[in-house]
C-alpha positions in Angstrom: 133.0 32.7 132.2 132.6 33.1 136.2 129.8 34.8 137.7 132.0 37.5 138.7 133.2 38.6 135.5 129.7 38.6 134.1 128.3 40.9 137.0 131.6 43.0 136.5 130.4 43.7 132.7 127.0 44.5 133.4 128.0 46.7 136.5 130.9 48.9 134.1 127.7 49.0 131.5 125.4 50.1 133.8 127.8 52.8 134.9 128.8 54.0 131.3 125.2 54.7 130.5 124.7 56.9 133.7 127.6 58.8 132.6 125.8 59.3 128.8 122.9 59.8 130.5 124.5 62.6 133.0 126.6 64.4 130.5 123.4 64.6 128.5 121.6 66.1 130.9 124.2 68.7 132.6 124.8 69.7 128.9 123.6 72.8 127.6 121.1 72.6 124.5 123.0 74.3 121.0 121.3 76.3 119.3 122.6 77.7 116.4 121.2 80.8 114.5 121.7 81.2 111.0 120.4 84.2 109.9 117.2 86.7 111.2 115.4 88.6 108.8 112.2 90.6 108.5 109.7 89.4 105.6 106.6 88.8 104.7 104.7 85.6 105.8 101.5 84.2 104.0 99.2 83.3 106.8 96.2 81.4 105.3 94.5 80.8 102.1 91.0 83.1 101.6 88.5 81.8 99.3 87.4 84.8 97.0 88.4 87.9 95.3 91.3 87.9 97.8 93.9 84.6 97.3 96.2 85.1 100.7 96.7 86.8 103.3 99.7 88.5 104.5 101.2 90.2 107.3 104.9 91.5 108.1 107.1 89.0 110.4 110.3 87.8 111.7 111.6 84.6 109.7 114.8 82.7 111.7 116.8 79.8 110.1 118.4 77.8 113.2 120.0 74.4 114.2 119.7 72.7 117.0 120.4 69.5 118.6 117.3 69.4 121.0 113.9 69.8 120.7 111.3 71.2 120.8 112.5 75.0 120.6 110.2 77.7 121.8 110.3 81.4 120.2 108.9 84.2 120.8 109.1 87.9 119.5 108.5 91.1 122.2 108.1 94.2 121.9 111.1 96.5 123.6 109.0 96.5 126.9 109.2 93.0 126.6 105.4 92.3 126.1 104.6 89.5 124.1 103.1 89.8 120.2 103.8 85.8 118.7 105.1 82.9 119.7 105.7 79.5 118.1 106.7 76.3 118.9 109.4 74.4 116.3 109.4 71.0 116.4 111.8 67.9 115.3 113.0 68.2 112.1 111.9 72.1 111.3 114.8 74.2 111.2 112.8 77.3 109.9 110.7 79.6 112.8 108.4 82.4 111.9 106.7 85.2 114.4 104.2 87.5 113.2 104.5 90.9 113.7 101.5 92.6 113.1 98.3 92.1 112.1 97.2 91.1 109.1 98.2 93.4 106.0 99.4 96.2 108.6 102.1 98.0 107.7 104.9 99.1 110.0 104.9 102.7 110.0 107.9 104.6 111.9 111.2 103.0 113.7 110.5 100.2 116.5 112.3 97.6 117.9 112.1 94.1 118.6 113.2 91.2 120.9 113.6 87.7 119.8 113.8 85.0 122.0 114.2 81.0 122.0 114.2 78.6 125.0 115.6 74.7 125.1 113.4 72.9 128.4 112.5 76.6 129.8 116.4 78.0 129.1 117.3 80.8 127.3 119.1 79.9 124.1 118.9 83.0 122.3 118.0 86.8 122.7 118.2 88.8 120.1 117.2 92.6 119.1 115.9 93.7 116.2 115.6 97.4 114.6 113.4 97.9 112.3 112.8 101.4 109.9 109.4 100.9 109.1 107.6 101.6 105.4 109.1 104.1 103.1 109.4 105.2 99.8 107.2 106.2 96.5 103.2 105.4 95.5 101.9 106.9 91.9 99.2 106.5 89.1 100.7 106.1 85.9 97.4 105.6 84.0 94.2 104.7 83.8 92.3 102.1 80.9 89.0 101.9 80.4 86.7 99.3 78.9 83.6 98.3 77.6 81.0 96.9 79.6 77.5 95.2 79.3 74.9 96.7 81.7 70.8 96.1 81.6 68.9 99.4 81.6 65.6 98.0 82.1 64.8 95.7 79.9 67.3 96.6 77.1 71.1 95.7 77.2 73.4 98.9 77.4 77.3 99.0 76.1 79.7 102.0 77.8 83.4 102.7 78.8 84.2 102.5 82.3 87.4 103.4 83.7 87.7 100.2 85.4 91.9 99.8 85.8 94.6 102.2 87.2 98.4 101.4 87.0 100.5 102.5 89.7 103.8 102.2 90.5 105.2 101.5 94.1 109.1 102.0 95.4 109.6 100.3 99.1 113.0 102.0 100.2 111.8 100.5 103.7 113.0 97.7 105.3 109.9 95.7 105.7 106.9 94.7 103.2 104.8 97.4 102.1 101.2 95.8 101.8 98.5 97.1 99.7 95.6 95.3 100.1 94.2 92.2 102.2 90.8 90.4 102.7 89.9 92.5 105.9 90.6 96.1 104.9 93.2 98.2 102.2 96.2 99.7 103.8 96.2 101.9 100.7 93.4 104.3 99.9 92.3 104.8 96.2 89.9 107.8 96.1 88.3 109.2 93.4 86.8 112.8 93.9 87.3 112.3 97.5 85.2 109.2 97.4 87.0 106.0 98.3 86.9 103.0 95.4 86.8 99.5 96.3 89.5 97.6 94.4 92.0 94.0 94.2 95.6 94.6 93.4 97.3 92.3 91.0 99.8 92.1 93.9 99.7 92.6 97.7 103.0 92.9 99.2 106.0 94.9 97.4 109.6 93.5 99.4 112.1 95.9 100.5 114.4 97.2 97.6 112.1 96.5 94.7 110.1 99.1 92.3 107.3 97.1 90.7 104.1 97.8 88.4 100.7 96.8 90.3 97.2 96.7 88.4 94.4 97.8 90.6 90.9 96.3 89.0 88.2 98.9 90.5 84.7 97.8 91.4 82.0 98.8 89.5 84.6 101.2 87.8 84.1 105.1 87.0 82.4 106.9 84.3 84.8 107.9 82.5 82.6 111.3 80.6 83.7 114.0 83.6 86.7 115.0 84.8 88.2 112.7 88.0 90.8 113.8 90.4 92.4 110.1 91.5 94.4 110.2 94.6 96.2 107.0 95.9 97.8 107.4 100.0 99.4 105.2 102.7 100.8 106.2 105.9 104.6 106.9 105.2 104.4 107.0 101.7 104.5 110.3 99.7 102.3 109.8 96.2 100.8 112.3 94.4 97.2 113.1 92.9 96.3 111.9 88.9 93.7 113.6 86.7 92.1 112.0 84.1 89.8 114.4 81.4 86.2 113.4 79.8 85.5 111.4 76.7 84.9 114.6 74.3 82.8 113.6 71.3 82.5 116.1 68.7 78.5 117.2 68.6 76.3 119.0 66.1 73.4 120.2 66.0 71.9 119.5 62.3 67.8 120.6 63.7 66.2 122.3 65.4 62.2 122.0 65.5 60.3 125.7 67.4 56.9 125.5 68.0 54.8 128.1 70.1 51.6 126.9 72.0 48.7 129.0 72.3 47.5 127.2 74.8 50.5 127.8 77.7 52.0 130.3 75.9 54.9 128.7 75.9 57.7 128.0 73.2 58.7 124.4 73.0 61.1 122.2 70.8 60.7 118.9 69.4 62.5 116.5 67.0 65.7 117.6 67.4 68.5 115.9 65.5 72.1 116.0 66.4 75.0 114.3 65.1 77.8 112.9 67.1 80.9 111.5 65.8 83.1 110.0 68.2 87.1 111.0 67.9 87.8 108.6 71.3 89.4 105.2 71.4 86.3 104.4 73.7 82.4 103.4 72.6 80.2 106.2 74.0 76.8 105.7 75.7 74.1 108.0 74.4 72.4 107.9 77.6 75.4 110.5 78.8 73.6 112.8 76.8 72.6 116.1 78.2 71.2 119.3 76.1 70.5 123.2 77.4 68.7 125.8 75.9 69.1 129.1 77.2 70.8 127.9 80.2 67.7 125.7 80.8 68.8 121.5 81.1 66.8 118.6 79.7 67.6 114.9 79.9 66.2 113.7 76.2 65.8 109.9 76.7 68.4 108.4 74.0 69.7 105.0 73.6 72.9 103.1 72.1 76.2 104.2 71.7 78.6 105.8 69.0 81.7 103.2 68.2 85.0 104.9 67.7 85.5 106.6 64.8 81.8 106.0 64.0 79.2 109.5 63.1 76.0 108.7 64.0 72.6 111.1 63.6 69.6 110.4 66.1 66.9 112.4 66.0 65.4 113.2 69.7 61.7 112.8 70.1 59.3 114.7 73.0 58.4 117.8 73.6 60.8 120.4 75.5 59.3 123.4 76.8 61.1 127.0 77.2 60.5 129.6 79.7 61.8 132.1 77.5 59.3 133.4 74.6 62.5 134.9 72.7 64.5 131.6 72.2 66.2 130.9 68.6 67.5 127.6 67.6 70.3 129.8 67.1 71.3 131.0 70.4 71.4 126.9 71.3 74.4 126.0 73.3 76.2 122.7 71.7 75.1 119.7 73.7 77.3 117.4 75.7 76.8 113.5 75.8 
């Protein structure tokens, strides 16, 4: 093989891999898009009474045959919320919407974005409808817990679980709780109650059952007024009624006392048999005597279905002379 022949191969080489390399460069990067869908994305793992955190985002399935491919997600005003950077071989992007656990209340709108070497492969706009649908109490349970009272171990019903139900007709997550704050507020008698759901984000379309475990939980011996909101949600208020023992009054012990002039009672026994499905702390109890209160210091609790007698030591004074065991109003635990 001559000289020339040799430098005439490696020349037509040479020349085919400028043209490669040319048409490679002069060609426009592909990127295909597969679908675009609002979702929810799981941003970290929180150690705690919390497991994840969420927050409402854009999730895009692509191809392409270049990378790395840069996205990004703007508001209609084209300012810029999240961004992120796919890399060789992900073919799955996902842009954040809004902060963590916040729901998108009302209509907005969206731009998506993705650029190949600082070119615009894709713009696309996205219209959302925000949160909508249904938020109710179905019920409430209660259970027994162990408290100390001093030095002496205590046993009463707490309301300490509510079951709601939540319908997302909206076309992005509906979040009701998160390690930083609760986009839903559970109230109780206008007070605000602390509480993990058994689930945080309900998807759009589905009707599901969620468990809310309450802090500390709620006596459960008065009435309650429970009231559940979140922006763009209609719900509706849930009443729950007192533990209602029945409660007798077997004795009554009157005593006058020269001294103070002053009519008293003392050893007072009661029965109280206890028609709940609940154990009922004795400590609830309260007594009046011609509209007059006293707190007798009682201990334990009455199973269900259990009739128990305690007989109330101390002394309780009257301030009227005229008082009859008689005209005694039935206590209340």
């Amino acid at each position: 093989m001559s000289l020339m022949k040799i430098a005439t191969g490696a020349g037509m080489a040479v020349i085919i891999l400028l043209a490669i390399l040319v048409i490679y460069i002069t060609t426009k990067p592909s990127l295909i898009v597969k679908s675009i869908e609002v979702t929810d994305i799981v941003t970290s793992k929180i150690e705690g009474p919390f497991w994840v955190s969420h927050c409402p985002g854009i999730k895009i399935f692509f191809k392409t045959d270049k990378y790395p491919v840069k996205f990004y997600l703007l508001t209609s005003e084209g300012k810029v919320i999240d961004s992120y950077k796919a890399e060789l071989p992900e073919e799955v992007a996902y842009l954040a919407i809004n902060e963590i656990c916040e729901n998108i209340v009302g209509p907005k709108k969206y731009v998506v974005k993705a650029f190949i070497d600082d070119e615009e492969v894709l713009r696309r706009e996205i219209n959302v409808k925000g949160v909508s649908g249904s938020i109710r109490i179905l019920n409430t349970s209660i259970s027994v817990i162990t408290h100390m009272l001093g030095n002496i171990k205590e046993k009463e019903p707490k309301i300490d679980k509510i079951l709601i139900e939540v319908e997302n007709t909206g076309d992005v997550p509906l979040y009701l709780a998160c390690p930083l704050f609760n986009p839903v507020v559970l109230s109780v008698d206008g007070n605000p109650l602390f509480f993990t759901p058994s689930k945080e984000a309900i998807m759009p379309g589905s009707r599901e059952r969620v468990e809310l475990s309450i802090f500390g939980g709620v006596d459960p011996d008065e009435r309650h007024v429970f009231t559940i909101s979140v922006s763009g949600i209609e719900n509706a208020p849930y009443i729950t009624e007192p533990l209602r023992p029945e409660v007798r009054i077997d004795e009554v012990k009157l005593g006058y006392e020269n001294f103070s002039r002053s009519w008293f009672m003392e050893n007072i026994t009661i029965t109280i048999r206890n028609t709940e499905a609940y154990p009922i702390g004795l400590h609830h109890l309260e007594m009046y005597a011609n509209d007059k209160f006293f707190l007798p210091f009682v201990r334990g609790f009455v199973n269900p279905g259990e009739e128990k007698t305690v007989t109330i030591g101390g002394t309780f004074y009257l301030t009227l002379p005229t008082a009859k065991a008689g005209r005694f109003p039935v206590c209340q635990p």
